[in-house]
SEMARRO-393611 format. One line per field, with one value per atom (N, C-alpha, C): residue in three letters; x, y, z; residue number from 1; atom name. Coordinates in pm, whole numbers, plus 50000, padded with zeros to 5 digits. Atoms other than C-alpha are relative to their C-alpha. Example, Ala and Ser with C-alpha at 12.3 -4.5 7.8 and 13.67 -1.06 7.14 Angstrom:
aa = ALA	ALA	ALA	SER	SER	SER
px = 50089	51230	50090	49918	51367	49923
py = 49881	49550	50120	49881	49894	50109
pz = 50000	50780	50000	49994	50714	50073
i = 1	1	1	2	2	2
at = N	CA	C	N	CA	C
***
This chain:
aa = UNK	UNK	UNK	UNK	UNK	UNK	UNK	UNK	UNK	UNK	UNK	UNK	UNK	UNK	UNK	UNK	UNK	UNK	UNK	UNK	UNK	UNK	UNK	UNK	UNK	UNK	UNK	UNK	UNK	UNK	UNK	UNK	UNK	UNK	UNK	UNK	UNK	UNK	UNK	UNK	UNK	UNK	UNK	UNK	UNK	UNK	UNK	UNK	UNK	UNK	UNK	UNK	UNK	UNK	UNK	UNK	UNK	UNK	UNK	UNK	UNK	UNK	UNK	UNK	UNK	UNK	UNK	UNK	UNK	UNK	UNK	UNK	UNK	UNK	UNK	UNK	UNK	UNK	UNK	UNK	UNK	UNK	UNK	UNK	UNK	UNK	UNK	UNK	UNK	UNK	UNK	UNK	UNK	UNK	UNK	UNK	UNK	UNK	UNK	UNK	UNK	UNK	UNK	UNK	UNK	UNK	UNK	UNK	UNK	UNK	UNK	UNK	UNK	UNK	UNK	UNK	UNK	UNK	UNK	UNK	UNK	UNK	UNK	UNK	UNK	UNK	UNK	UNK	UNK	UNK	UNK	UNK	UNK	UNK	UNK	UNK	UNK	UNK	UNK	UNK	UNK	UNK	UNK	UNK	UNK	UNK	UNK	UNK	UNK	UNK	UNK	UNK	UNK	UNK	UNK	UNK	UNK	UNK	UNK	UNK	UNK	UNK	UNK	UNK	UNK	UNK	UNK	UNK	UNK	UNK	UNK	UNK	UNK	UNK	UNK	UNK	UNK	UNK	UNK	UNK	UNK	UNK	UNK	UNK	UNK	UNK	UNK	UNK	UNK	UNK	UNK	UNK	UNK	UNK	UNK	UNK	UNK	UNK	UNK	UNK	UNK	UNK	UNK	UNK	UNK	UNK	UNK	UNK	UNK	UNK	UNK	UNK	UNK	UNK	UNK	UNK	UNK	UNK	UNK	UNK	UNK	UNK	UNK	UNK	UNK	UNK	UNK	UNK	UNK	UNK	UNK	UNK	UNK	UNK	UNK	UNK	UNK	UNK	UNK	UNK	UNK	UNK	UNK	UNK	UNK	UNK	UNK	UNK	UNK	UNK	UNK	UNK	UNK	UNK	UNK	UNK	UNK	UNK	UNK	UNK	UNK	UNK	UNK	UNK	UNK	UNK	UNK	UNK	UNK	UNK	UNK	UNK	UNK	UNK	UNK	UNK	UNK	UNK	UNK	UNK	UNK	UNK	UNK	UNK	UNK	UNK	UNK	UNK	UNK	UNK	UNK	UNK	UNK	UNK	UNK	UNK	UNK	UNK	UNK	UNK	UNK	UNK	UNK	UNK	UNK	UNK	UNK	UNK	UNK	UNK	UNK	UNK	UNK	UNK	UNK	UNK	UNK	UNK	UNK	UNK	UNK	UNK	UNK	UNK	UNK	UNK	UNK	UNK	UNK	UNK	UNK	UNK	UNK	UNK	UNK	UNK	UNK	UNK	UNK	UNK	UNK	UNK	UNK	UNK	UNK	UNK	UNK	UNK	UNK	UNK	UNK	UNK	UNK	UNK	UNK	UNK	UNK	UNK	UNK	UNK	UNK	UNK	UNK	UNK	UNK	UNK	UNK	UNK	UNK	UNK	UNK	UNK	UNK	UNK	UNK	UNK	UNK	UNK	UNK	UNK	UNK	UNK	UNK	UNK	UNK	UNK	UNK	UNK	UNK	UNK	UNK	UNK	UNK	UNK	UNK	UNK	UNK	UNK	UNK	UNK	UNK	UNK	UNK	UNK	UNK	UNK	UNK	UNK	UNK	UNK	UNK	UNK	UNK	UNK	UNK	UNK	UNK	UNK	UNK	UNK	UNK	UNK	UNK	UNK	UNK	UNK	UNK	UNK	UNK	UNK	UNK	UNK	UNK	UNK	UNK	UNK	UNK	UNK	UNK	UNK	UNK	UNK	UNK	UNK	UNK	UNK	UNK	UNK	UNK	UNK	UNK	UNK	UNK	UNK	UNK	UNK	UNK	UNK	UNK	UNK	UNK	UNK	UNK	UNK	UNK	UNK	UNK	UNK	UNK	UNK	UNK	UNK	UNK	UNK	UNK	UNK	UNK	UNK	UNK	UNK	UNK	UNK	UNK	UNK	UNK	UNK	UNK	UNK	UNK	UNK	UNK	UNK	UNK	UNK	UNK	UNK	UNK	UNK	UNK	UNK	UNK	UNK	UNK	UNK	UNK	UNK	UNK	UNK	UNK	UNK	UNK	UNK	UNK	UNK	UNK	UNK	UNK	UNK	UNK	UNK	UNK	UNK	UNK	UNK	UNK	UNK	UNK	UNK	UNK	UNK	UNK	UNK	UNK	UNK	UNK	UNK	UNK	UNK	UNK	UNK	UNK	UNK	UNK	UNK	UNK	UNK	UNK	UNK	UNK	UNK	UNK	UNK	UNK	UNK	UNK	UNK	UNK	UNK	UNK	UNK	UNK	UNK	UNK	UNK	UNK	UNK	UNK	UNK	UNK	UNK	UNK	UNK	UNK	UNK	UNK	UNK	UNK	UNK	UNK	UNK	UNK	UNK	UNK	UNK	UNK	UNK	UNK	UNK	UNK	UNK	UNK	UNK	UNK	UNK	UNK	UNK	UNK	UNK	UNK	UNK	UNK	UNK	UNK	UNK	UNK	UNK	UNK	UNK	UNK	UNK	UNK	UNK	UNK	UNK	UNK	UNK	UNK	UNK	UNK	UNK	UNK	UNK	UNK	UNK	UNK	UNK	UNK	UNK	UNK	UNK	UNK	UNK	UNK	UNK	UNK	UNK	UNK	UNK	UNK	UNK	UNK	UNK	UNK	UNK	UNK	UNK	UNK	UNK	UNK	UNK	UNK	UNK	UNK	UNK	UNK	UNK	UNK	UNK	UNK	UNK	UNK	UNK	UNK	UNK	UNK	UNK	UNK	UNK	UNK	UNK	UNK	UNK	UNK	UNK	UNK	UNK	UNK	UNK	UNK	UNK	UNK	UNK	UNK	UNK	UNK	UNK	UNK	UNK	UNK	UNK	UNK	UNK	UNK	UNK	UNK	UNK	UNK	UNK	UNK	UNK	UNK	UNK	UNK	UNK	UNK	UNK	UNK	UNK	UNK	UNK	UNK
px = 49925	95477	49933	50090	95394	50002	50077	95146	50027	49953	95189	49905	50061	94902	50042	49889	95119	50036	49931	95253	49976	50077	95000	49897	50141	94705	49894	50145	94346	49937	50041	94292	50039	49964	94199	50078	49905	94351	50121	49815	94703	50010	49973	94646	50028	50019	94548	50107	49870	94819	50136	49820	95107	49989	50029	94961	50021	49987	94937	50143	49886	95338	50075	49931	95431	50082	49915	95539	50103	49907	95695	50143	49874	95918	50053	49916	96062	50066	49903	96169	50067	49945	96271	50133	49874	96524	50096	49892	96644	50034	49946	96707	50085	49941	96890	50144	49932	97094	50069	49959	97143	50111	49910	97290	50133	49879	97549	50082	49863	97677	50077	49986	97753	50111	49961	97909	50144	49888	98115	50098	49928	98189	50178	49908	98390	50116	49873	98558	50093	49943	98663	50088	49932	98829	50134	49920	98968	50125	49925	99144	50113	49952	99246	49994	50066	99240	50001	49989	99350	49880	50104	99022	49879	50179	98698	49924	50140	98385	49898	50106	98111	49890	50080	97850	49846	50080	97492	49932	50030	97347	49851	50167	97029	49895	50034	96905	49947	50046	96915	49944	50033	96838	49798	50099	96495	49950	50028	96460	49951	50050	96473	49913	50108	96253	49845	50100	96030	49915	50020	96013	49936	50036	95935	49835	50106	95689	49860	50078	95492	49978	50007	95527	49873	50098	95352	49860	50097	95115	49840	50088	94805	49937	49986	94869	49960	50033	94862	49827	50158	94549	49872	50102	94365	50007	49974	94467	49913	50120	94303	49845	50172	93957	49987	49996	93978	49842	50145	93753	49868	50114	93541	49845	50037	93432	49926	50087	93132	49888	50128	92852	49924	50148	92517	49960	50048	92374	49878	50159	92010	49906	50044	91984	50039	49993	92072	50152	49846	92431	50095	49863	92745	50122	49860	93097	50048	49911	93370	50051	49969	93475	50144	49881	93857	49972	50042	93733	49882	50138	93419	49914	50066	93435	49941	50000	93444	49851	50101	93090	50027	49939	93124	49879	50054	93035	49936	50054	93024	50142	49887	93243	50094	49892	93566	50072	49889	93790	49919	50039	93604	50018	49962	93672	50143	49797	94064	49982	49935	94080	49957	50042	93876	50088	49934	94136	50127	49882	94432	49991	50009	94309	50003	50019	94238	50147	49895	94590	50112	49920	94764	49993	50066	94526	50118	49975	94660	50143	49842	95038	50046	49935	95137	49923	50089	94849	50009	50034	94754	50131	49903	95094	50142	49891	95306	49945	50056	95074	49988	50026	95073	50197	49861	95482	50046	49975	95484	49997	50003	95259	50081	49910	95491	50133	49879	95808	50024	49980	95724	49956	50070	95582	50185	49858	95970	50058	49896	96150	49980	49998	95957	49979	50023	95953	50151	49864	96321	50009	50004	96249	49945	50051	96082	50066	49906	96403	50145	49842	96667	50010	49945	96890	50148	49861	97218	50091	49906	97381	49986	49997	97272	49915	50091	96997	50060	49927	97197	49995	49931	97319	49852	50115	96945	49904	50089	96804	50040	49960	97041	49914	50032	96958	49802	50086	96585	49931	50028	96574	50065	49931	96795	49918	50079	96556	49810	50137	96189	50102	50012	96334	49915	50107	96124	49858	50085	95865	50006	49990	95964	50073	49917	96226	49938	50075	95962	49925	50086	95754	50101	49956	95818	50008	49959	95945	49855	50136	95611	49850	50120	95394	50057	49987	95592	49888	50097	95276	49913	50121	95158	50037	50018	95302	49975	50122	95099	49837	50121	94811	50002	50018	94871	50004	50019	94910	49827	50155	94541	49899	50055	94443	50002	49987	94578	49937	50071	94407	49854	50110	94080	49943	50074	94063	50018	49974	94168	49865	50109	93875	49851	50133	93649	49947	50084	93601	49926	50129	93446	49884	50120	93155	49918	50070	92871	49960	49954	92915	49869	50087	92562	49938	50015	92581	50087	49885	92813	50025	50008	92704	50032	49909	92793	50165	49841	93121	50051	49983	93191	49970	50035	93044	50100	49913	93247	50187	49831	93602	49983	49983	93527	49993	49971	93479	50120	49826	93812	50080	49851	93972	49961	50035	93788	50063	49999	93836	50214	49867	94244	50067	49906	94302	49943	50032	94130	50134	49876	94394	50156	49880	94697	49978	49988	94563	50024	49949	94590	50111	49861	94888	50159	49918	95088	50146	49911	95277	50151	49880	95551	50128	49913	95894	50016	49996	95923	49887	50124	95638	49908	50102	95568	49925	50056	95487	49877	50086	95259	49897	50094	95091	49937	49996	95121	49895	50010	94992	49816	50076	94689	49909	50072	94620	49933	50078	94581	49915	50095	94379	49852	50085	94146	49901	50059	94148	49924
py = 49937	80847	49976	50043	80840	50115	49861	81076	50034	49912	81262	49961	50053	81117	49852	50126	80786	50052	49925	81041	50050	49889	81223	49884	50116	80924	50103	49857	81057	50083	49874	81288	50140	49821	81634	50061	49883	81830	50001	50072	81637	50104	50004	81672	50183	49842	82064	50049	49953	82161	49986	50000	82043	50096	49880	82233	50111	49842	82560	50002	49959	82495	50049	49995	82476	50145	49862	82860	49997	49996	82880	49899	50067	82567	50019	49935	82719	50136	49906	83053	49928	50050	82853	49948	50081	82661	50169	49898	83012	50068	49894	83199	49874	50063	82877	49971	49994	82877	50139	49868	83273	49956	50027	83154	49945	50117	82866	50044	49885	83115	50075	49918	83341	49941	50075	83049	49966	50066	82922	50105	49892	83288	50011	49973	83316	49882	50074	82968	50024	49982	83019	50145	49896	83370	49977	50064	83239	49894	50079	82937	50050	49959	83090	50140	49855	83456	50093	49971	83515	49939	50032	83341	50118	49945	83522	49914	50063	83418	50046	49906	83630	49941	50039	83549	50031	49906	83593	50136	49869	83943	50029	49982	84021	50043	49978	84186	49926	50063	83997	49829	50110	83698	50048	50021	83868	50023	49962	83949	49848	50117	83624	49873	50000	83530	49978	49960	83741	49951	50061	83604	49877	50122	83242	50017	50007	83353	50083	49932	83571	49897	50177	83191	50000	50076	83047	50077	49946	83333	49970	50099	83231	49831	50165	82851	50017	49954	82974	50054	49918	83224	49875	50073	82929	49845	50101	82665	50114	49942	82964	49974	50014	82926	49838	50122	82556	49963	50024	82523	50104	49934	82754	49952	50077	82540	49894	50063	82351	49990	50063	82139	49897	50042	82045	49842	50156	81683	50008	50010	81580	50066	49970	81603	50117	49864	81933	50036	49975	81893	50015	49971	82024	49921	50025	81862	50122	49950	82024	49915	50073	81967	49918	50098	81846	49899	50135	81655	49960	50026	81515	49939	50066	81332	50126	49870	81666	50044	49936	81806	50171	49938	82162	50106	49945	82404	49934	50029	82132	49975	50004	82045	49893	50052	81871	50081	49940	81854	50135	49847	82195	50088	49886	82403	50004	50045	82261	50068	49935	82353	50134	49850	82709	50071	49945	82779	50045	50007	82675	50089	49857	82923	50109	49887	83168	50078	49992	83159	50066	49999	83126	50132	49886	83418	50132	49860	83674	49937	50004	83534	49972	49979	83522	50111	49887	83642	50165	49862	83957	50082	49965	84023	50022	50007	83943	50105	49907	84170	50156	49888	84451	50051	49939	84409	50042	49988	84371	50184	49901	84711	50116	49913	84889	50005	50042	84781	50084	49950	84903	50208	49837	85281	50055	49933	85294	50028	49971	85245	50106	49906	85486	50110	49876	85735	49975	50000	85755	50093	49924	86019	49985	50050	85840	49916	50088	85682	50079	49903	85974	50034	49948	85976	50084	49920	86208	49975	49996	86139	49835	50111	85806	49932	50030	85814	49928	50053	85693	49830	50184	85334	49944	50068	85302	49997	50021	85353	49855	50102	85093	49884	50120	84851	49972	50033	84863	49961	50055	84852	49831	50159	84518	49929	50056	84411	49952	50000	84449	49997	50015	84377	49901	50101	84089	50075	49891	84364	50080	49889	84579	49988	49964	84478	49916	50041	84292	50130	49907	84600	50166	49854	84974	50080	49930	85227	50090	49922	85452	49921	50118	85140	49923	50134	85013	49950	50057	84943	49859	50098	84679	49862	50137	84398	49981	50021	84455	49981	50061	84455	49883	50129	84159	49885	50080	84041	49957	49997	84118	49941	50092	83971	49904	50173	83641	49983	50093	83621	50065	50015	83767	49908	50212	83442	49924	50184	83233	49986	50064	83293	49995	50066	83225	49875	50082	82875	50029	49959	83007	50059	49944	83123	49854	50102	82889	49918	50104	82546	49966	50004	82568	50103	49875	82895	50024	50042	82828	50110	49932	83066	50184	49893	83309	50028	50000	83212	50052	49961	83262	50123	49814	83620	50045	49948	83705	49970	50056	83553	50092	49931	83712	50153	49878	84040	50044	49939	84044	49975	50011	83937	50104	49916	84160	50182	49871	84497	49971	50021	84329	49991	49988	84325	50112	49855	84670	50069	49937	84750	49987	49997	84569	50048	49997	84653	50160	49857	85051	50018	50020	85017	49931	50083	84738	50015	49955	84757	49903	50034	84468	50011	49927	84559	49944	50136	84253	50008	49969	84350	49827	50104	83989	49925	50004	83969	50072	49949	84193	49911	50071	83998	49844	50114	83680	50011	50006	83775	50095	49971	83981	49848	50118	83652	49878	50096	83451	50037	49966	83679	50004	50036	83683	49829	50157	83287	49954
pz = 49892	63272	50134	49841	63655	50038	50000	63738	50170	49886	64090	50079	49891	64204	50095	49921	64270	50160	49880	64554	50095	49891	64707	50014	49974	64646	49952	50106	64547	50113	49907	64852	49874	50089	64636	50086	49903	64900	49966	50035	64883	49848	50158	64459	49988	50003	64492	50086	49910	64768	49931	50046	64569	49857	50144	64236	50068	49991	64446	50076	49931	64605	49880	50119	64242	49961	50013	64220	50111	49873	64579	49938	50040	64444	49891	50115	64118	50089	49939	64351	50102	49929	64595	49951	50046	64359	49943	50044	64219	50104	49911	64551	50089	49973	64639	49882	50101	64321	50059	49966	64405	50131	49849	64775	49925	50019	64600	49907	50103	64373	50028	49894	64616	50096	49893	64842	49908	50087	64534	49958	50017	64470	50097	49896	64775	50037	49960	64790	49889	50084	64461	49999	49953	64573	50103	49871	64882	49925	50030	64701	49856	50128	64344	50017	50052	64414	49844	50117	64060	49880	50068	63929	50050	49965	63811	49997	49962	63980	49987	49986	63950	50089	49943	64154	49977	50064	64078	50077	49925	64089	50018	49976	64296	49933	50084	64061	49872	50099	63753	50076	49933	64027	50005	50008	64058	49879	50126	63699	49959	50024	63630	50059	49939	63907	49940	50096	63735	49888	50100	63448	50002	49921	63566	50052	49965	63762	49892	50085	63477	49891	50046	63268	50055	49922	63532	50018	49943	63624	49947	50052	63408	50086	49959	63527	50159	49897	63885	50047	49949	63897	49949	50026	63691	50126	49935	63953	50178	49925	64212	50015	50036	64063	50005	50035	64052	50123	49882	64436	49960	50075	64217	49898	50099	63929	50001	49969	64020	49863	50083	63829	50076	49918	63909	50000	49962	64022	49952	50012	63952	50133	49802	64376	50003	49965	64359	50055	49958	64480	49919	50114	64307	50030	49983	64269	49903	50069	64127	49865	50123	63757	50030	49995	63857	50106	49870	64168	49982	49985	64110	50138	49850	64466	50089	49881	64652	49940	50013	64687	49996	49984	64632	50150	49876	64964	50098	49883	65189	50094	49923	65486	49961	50033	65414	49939	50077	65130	49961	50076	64956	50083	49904	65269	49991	50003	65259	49856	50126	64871	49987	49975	64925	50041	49884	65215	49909	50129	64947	49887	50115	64696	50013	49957	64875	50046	49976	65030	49886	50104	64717	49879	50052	64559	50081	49932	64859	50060	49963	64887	49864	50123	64502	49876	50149	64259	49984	49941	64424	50026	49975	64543	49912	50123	64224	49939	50096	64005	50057	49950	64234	50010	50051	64235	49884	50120	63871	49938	49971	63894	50003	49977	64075	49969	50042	63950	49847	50086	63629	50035	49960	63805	50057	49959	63953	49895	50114	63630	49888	50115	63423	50099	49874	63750	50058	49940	63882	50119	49910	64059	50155	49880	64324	50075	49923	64447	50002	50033	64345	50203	49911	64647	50047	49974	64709	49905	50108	64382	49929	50025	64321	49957	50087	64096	49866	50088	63814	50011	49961	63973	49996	49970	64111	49866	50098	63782	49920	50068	63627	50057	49933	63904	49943	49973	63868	49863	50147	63484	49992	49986	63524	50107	49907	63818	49915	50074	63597	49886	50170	63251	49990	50079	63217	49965	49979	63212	49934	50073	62961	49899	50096	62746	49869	50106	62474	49905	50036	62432	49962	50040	62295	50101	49880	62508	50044	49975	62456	50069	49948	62563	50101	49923	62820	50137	49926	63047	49925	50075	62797	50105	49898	63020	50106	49910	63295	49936	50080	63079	49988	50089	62887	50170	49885	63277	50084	49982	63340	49964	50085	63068	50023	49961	63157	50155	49888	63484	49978	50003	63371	49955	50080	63118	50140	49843	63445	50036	49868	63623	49890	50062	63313	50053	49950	63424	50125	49837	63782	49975	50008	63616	49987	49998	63653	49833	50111	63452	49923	50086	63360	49889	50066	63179	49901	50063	62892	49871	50061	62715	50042	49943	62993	49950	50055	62952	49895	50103	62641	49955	50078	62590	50121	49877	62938	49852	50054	62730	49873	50130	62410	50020	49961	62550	50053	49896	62758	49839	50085	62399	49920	50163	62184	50099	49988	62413	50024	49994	62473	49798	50209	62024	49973	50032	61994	50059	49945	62201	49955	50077	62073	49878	50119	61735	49983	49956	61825	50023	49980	61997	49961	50092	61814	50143	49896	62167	49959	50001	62091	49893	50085	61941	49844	50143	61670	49935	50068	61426	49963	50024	61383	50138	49859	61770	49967	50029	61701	49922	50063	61424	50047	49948	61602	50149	49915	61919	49960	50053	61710	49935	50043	61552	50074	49874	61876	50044	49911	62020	49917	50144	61672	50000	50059	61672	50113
i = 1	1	1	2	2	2	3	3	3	4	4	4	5	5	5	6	6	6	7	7	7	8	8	8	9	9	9	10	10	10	11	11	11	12	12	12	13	13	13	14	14	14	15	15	15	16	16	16	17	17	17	18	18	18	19	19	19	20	20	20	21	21	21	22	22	22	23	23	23	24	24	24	25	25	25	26	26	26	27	27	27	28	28	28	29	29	29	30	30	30	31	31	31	32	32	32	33	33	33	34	34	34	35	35	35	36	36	36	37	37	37	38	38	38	39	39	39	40	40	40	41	41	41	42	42	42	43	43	43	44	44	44	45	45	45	46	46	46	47	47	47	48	48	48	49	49	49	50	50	50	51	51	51	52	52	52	53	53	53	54	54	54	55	55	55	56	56	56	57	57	57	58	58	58	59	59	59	60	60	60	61	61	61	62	62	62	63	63	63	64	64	64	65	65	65	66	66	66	67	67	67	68	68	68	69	69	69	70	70	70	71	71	71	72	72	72	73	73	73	74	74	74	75	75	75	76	76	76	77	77	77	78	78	78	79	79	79	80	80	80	81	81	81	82	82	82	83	83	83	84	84	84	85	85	85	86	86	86	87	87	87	88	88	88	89	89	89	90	90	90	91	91	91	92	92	92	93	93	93	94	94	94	95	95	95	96	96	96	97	97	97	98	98	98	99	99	99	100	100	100	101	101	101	102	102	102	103	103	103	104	104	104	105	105	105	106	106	106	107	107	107	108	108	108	109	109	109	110	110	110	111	111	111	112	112	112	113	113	113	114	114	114	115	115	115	116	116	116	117	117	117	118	118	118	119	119	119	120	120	120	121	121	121	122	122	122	123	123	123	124	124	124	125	125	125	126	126	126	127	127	127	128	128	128	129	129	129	130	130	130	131	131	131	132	132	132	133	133	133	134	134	134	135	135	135	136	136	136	137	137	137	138	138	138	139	139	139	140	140	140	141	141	141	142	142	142	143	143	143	144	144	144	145	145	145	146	146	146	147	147	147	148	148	148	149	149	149	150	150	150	151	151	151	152	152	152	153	153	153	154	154	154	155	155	155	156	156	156	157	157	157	158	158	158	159	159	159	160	160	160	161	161	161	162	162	162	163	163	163	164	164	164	165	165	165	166	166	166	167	167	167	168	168	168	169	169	169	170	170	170	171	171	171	172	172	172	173	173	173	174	174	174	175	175	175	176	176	176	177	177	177	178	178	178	179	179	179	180	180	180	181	181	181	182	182	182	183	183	183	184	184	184	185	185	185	186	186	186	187	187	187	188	188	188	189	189	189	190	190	190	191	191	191	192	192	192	193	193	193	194	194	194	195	195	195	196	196	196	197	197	197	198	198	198	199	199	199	200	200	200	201	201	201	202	202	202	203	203	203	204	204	204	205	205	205	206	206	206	207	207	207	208	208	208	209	209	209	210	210	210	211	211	211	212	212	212	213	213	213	214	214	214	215	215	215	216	216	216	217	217	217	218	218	218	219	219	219	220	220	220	221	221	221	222	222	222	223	223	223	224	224	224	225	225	225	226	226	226	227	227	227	228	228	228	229	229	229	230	230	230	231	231	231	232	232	232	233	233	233	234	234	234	235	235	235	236	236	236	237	237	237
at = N	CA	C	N	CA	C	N	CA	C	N	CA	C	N	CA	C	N	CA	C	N	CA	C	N	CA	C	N	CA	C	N	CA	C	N	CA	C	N	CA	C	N	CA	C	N	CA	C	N	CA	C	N	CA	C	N	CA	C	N	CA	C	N	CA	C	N	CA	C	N	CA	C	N	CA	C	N	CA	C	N	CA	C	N	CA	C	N	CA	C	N	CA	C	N	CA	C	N	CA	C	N	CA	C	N	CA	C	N	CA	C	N	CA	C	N	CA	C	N	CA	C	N	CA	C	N	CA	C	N	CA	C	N	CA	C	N	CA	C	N	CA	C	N	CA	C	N	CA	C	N	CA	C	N	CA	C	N	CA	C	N	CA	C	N	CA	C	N	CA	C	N	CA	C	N	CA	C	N	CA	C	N	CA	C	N	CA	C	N	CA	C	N	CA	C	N	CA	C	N	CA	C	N	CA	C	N	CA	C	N	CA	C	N	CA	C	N	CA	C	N	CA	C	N	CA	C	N	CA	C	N	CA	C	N	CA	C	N	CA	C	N	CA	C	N	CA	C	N	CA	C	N	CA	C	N	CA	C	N	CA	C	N	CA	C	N	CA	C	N	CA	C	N	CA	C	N	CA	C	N	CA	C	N	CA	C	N	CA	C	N	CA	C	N	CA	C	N	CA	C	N	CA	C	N	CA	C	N	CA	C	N	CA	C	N	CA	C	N	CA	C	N	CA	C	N	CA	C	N	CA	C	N	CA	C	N	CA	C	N	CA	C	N	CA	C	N	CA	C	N	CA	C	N	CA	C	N	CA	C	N	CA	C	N	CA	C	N	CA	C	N	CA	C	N	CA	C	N	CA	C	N	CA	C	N	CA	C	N	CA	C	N	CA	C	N	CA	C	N	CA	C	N	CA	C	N	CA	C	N	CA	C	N	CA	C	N	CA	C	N	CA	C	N	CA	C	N	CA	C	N	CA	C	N	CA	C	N	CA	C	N	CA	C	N	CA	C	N	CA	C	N	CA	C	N	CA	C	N	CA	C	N	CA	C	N	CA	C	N	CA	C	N	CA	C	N	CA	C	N	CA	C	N	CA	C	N	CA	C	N	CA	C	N	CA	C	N	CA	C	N	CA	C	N	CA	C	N	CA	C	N	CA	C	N	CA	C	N	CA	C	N	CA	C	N	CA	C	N	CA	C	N	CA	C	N	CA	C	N	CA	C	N	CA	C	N	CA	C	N	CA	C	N	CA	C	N	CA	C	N	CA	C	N	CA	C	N	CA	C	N	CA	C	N	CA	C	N	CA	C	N	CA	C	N	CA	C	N	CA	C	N	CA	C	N	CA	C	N	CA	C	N	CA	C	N	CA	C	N	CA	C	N	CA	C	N	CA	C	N	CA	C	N	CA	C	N	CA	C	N	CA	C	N	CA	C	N	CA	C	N	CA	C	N	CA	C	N	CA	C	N	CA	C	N	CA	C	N	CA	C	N	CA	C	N	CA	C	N	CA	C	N	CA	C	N	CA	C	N	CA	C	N	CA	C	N	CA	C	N	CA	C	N	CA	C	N	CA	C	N	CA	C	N	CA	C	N	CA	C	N	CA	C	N	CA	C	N	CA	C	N	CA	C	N	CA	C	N	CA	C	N	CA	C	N	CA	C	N	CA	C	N	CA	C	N	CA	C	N	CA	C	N	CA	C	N	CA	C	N	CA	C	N	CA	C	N	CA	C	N	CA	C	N	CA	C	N	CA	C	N	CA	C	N	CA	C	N	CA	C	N	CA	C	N	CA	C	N	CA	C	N	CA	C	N	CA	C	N	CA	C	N	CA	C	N	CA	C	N	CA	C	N	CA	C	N	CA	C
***
């Protein structure tokens, strides 16, 4: 196949900048989809008024958003740590494990891919997981949006807005998919621990899995009992 560097060339920066647009351009294509549905809604009204169109609904537009981006989220926070991930020279100087040209903490490209992570850290990571958060604190709290008779509609809406968020798991556990969100970016930033300490690593990863299957194994949070066993067994292997 033809790799992407054909496109960008071997500037890391280029290579790393288009890895961290990669979320932005999957919402981008669905809140553009959302618009042309919307657009088609109306010609299709206008011309046939006796045709249904539905158009899509904001709601299940960010639901499925959602979803997408909780895919990706993992892939993302580990593409954060990336200007992280340094190994040692004989001379005492570090590159980075995906770039080996880039020295790491000197001026150039490693300030450009620092800048890019950092960005991408405090305009998706930080900001998705803190919506995710709260998204799920509205739907099992209603009361924090009951307005003049119209707690009802707003509850519908916001359960159809966070289902990707809740509708895997049991109603008594529905906080497990923010967890299991935690989880996936505390493994991310395993590789940012220093590449000569490998043994760091590894007691750091096995601890986030061993105190994350004490937990599913207590809780048994997802609804499909073989989710459960399945998702017990990955975290095991």
């Amino acid at each position: 196949g033809i790799s992407y560097e054909c496109f960008l060339g071997s500037k890391a920066a280029w290579k790393y900048s288009f890895r961290c647009i990669l979320p932005i351009f999957f919402v981008c294509n669905i809140v553009m989809v959302n618009f042309g549905s919307r657009v088609v809604a109306k010609i299709v009204k206008f011309q046939s008024p006796g045709t249904m169109f539905k158009a899509w609904d904001p709601d299940g537009t960010l639901n499925t958003s959602g979803q997408i981006l909780q895919a990706l989220f993992i892939g993302v926070a580990a593409i954060v740590v990336v200007p992280l991930q340094c190994y040692p020279h004989p001379n005492g100087l570090k590159s980075l494990s995906q770039y080996p040209e880039v020295l790491c903490f000197h001026e150039g490209d490693h300030i450009m891919l620092l800048l890019f992570g950092f960005l991408i850290a405090i305009l998706f990571v930080i900001p998705f997981l803190a919506y995710c958060i709260y998204g799920t604190y509205l739907v099992v709290n209603p009361k924090e949006y009951e307005t003049c008779g119209e707690s009802a509609h707003h509850a519908e809406r916001m359960i159809r807005r966070y289902r990707f968020l809740l509708f895997r798991f049991r109603a008594d556990v529905w906080w497990w998919g923010n967890l299991f969100m935690i989880r996936q970016l505390l493994l991310a930033f395993a590789p940012s621990l220093p590449a000569t300490s490998p043994h760091g690593q590894s007691i750091y990863v096995i601890t986030v899995l061993c105190f994350y299957g004490f937990a599913q194994a207590h809780y048994w949070p997802w609804k499909a009992p073989e989710f459960n066993l399945l998702d017990l067994c990955v975290t095991a292997g």
